[in-house]
DRENTIBA-254399 format. One line per 10 residues: their letters; for each residue z, x, y of C-alpha. Coordinates in steps of 0.25 Angstrom, whole numbers, padded with zeros to 4 digits. Each point is the difference from the previous one (the first is absolute). Last residue first. Layout:
BEGIN
a	Z,X,Y | ...;
***
This chain:
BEGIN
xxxxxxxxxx	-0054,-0118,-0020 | -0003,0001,0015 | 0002,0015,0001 | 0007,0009,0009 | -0002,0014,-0004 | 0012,0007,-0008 | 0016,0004,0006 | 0008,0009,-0008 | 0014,0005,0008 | 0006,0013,-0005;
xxxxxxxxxx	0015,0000,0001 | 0002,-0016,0001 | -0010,-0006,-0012 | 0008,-0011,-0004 | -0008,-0010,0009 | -0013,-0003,-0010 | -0014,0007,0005 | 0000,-0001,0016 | -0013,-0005,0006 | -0010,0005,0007;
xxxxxxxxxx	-0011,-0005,0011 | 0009,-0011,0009 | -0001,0007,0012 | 0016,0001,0000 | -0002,0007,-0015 | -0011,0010,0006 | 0009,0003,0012 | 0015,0003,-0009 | -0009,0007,-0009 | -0004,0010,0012;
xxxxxxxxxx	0010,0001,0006 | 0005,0006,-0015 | -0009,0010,0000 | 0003,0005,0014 | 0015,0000,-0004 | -0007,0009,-0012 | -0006,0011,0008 | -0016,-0003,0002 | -0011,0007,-0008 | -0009,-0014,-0003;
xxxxxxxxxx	0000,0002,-0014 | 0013,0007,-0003 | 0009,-0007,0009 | -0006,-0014,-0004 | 0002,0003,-0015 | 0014,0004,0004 | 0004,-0014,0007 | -0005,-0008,-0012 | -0013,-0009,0000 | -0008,-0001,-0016;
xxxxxxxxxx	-0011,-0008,-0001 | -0007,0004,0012 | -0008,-0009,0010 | 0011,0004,0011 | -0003,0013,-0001 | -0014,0003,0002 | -0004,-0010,0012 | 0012,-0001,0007 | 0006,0013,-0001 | -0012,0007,0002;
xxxxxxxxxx	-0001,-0008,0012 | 0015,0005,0005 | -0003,0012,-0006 | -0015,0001,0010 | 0008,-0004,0012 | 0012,0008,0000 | 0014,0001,-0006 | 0011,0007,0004 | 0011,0008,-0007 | -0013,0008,-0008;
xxxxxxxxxx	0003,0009,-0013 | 0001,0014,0002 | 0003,0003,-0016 | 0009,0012,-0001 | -0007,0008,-0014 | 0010,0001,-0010 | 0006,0013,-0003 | 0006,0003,-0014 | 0014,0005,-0002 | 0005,0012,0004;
xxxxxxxxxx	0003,0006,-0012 | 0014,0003,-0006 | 0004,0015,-0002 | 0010,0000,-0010 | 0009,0011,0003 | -0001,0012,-0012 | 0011,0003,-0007 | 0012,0011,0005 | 0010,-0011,-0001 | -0001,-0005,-0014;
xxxxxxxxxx	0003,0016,-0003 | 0012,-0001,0008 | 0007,-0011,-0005 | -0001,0005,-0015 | 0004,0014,0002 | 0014,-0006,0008 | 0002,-0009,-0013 | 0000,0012,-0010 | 0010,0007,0010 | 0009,-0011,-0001;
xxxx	-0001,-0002,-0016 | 0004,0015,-0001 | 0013,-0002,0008 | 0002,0007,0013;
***
């Protein structure tokens, strides 16, 4: 074996024997146990709080009235057949923005 050999095999094992990284778990978030079904007071809640708020999407709906997001969405589909929102400009596909239905 050559000098530069044996040089090179030192160098490979002492990068081996470092610590592993140890990666963290990560955090845990909370499971939310949101509703699939909605009953009598959400469906009023819905009528009375949400409908008269500035500012309707699917995952404000979620949150407030703690039904999943198909739920949510139901629920838009309902309030814009009423005639109570309606849709803020048309190039909102991912996330639609719905507001109170207004005369003006």
């Amino acid at each position: 074996m050559a000098k530069g050999e044996s040089d090179a095999g030192k160098a490979a094992n002492k990068s081996g024997k470092q610590k592993k990284k140890k990666w963290s778990k990560g955090k845990v978030r909370e499971k939310l146990a949101n509703a699939v079904l909605i009953d009598k007071p959400t469906y009023e809640k819905l009528l009375t709080e949400i409908a008269k708020s500035k500012l309707i999407t699917a995952s404000i709906i979620s949150d407030r009235l703690k039904v999943n997001g198909s739920l949510a969405r139901q629920c838009i589909r309902e309030l814009k057949a009423k005639g109570l929102i309606r849709m803020v400009g048309d190039h909102h596909h991912a996330q639609m923005i719905y507001t109170r239905f207004t005369n003006a």
